[in-house]
C-alpha positions as CSV (number, residue, x, y, z in Angstrom):
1,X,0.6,-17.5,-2.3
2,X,-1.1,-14.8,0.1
3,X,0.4,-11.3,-0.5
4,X,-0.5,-8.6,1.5
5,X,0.1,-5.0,2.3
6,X,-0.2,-2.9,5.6
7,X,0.5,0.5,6.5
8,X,2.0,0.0,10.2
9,X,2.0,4.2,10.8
10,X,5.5,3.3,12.7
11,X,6.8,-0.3,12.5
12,X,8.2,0.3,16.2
13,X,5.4,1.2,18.0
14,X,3.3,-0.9,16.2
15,X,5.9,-3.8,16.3
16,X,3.9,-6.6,18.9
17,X,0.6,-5.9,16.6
18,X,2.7,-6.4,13.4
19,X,4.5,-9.5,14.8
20,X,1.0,-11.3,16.2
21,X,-0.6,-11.1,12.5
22,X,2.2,-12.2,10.8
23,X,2.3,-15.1,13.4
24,X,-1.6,-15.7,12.9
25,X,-1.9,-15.3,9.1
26,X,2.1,-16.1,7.8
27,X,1.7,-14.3,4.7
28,X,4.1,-15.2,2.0
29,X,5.1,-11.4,1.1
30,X,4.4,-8.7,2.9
31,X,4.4,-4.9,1.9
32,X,4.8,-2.0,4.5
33,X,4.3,1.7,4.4
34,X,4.7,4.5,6.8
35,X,7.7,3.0,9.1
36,X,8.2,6.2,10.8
37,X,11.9,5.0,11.5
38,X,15.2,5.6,9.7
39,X,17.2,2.8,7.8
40,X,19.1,1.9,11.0
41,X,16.0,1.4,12.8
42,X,14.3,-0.9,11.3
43,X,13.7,-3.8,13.5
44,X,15.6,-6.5,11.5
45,X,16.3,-9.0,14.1
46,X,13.0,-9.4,15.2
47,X,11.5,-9.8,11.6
48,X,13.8,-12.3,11.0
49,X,13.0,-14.2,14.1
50,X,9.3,-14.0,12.8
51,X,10.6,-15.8,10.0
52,X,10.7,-13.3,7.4
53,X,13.7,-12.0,4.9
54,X,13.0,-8.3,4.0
55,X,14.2,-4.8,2.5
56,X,13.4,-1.7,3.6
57,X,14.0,2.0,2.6
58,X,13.5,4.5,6.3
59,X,13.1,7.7,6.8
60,X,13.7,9.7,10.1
61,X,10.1,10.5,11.6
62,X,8.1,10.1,8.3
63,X,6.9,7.5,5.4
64,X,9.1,4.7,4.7
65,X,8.6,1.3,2.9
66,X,10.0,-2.1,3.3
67,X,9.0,-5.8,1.9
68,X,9.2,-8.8,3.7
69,X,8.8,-12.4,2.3
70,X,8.5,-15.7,4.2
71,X,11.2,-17.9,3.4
72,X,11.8,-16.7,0.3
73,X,14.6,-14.8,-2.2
74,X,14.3,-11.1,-2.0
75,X,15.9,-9.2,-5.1
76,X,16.2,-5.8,-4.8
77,X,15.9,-3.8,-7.8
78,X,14.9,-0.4,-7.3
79,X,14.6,1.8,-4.2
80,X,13.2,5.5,-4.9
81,X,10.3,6.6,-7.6
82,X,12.0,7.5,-10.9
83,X,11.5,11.0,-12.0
84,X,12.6,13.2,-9.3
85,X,16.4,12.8,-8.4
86,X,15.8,15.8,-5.6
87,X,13.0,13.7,-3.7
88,X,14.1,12.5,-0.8
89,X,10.7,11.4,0.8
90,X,11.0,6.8,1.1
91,X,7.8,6.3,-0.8
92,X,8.9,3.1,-3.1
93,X,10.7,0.3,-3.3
94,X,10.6,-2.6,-5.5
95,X,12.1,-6.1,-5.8
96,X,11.8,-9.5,-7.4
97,X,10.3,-12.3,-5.1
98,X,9.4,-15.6,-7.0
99,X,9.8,-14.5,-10.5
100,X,7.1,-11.5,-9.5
101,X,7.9,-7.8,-9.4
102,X,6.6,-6.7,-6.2
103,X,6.5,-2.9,-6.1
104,X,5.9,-1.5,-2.0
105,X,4.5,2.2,-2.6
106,X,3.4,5.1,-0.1
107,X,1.9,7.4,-2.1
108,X,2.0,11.4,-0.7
109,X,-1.7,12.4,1.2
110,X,-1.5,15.8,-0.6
111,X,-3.5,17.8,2.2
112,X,-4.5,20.4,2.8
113,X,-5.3,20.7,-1.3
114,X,-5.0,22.9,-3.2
115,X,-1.6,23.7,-2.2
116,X,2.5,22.9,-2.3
117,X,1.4,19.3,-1.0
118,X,-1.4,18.4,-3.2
119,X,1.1,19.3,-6.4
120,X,3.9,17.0,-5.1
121,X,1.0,14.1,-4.6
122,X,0.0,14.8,-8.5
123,X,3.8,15.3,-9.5
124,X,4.4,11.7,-7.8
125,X,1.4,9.9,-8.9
126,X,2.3,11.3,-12.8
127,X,6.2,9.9,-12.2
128,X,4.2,6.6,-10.5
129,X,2.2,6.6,-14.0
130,X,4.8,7.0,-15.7
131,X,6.9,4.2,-14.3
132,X,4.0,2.1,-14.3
133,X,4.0,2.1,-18.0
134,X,7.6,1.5,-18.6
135,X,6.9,-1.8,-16.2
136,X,3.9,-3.0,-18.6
137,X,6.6,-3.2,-21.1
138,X,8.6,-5.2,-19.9
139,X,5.9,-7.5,-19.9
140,X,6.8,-9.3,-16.3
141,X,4.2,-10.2,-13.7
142,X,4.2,-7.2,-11.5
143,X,2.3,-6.0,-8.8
144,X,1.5,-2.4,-7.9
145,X,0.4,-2.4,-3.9
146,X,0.5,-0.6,-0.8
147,X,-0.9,3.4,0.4
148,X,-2.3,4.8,-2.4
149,X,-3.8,7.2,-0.3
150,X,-6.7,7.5,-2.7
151,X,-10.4,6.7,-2.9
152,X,-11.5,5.7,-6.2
153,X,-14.9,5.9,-6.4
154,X,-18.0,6.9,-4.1
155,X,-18.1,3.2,-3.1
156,X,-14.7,3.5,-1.5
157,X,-15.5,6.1,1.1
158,X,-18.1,6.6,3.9
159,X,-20.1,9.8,3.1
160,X,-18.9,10.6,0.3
161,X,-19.8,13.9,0.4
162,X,-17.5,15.1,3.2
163,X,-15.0,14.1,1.5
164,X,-15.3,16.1,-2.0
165,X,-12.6,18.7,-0.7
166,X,-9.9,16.4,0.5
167,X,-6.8,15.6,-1.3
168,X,-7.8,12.2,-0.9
169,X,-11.0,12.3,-3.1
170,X,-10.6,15.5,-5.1
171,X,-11.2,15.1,-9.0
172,X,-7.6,15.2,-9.7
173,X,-6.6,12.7,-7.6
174,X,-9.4,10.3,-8.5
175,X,-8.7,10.9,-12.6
176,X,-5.0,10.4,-11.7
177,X,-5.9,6.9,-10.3
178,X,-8.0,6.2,-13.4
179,X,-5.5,7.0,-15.8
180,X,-2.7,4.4,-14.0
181,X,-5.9,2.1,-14.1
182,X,-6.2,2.7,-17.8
183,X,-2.6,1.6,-18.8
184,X,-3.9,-1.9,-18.2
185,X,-4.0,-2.6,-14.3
186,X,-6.1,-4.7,-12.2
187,X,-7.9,-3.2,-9.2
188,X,-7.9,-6.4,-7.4
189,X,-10.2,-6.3,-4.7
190,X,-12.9,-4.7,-7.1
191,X,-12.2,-7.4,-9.6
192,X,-13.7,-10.0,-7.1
193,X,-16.1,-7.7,-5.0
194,X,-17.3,-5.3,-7.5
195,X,-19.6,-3.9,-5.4
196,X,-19.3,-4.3,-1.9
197,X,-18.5,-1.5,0.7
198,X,-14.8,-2.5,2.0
199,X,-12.6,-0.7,3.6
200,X,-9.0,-0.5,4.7
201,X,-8.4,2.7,7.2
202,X,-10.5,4.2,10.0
203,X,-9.9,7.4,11.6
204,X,-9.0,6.8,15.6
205,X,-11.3,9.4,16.1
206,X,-15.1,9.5,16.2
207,X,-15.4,6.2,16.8
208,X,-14.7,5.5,13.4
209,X,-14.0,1.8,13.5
210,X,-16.8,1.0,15.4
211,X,-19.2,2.7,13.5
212,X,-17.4,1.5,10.2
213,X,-17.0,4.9,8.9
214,X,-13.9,3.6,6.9
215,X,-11.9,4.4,3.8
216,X,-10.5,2.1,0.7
217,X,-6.8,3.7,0.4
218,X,-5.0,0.3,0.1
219,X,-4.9,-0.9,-2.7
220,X,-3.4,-3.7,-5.7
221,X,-2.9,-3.3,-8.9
222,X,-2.2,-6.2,-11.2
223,X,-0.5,-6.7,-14.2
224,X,-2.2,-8.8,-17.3
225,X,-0.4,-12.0,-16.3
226,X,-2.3,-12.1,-12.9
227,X,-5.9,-12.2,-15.2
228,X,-6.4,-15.7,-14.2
229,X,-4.5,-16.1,-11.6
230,X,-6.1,-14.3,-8.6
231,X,-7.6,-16.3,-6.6
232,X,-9.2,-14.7,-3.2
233,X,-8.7,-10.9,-1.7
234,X,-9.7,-9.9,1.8
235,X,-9.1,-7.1,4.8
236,X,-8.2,-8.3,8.0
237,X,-10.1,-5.9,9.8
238,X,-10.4,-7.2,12.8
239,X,-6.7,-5.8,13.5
240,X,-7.6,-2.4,13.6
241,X,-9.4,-3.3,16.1
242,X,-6.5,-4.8,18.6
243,X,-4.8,-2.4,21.1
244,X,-2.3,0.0,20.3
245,X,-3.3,-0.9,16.7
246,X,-2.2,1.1,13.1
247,X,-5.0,3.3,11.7
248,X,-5.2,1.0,8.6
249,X,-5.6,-2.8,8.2
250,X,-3.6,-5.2,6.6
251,X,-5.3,-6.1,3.1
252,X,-4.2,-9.2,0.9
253,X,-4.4,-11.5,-2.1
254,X,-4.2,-15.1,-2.8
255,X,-2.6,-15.9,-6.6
256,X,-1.6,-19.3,-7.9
């Protein structure tokens, strides 16, 4: 089963790039971020012509989260981080597809830090922590993916050292990632490349794609049950490089 994630940075304008991947590589469940459109904008009736069931939680203008699956059951269970009953940013949903808890995330960039948004990216990753730990419990097979907007190590980012300021990178935000790591998550793409340079977002400007000056900000994060069962991870990069393309690419797993 190939599960994938993609930050679309608007599902409407990006909608005939989203639509010609999932035609060419018909992932089973699919996990957007950044829709850019509100809840009645979504375009439903051309997902499901694509072949795909799916959820989704909009927002006028900004963020947004939805997950789609290919022929299969989508359960709904939770839409909104716990923690915060005044947030009203769509950052997270989560549902139950083929006896997995699949949990779609868009974590908060936090620029310019320090500052009011850099607190409410550490106030959401703590509630994300939080909630992350509670899901351990209950000892199902879950899977943490989407924007994480974080880079966790040196390997993850193209020099490195212009970086060291940015909400992105800054100490906090890397020790925050560690710490959800810690509870007993999987970084799944470093599990089977431990250490090769991949990324999963490039800047539109500078040439950054060409020159492969990218970022890893996409990310999964397994729970114990998937120890044995992951079975290949990958970035289709070359769709960042299609026309009128999202700044990110789609990443994905294989599991049994």
């Amino acid at each position: 089963m190939r599960i994938a994630t993609y930050n679309v940075n608007g599902v409407n304008g990006r909608l005939p790039v989203l639509l010609r991947w999932l035609q060419e590589t018909k992932p089973d469940i699919v996990c957007l971020q950044e829709l850019k459109a509100p809840q009645e904008k979504f375009p439903e009736a051309a997902i499901t012509a694509a072949g795909y069931n799916a959820i989704w939680l909009g927002q006028k203008s900004w963020n947004g989260v939805a997950i789609l699956s290919r022929g299969l059951e989508i359960k709904e269970v939770r839409r909104g981080l716990p923690g915060d009953d005044e947030d009203e940013q769509s950052r997270y949903i989560e549902a139950i597809i083929n006896d997995m808890l699949i949990c779609c995330l868009y974590l908060p960039n936090g620029n310019p830090a320090p500052g009011p948004k850099f607190d409410y990216k550490l106030s959401w990753f703590k509630r994300l922590q939080d909630h992350a730990k509670y899901l351990l419990k209950e000892d199902v097979p879950v899977i943490l993916l989407g924007d994480f907007n974080v880079m966790p190590t040196e390997l993850d980012v193209y020099k490195p050292e212009r970086w060291v300021d940015d909400a992105l990178f800054r100490p906090e935000t890397r020790a925050a990632f560690k710490k959800l790591l810690d509870q007993g998550w999987t970084d799944a793409i470093r599990k089977l490349y431990p250490n090769e340079v991949i990324y999963t977002f490039w800047d539109y400007f500078r040439n950054a794609y060409g020159r492969n000056a990218g970022l890893r900000i996409d990310h999964f994060l397994l729970s114990p049950h998937f120890a044995k069962r992951l079975k290949k991870a990958g970035v289709d990069k070359d769709v960042r490089g299609w026309e009128k393309t999202s700044d990110h690419a789609p990443v994905w797993i294989e599991v049994k």
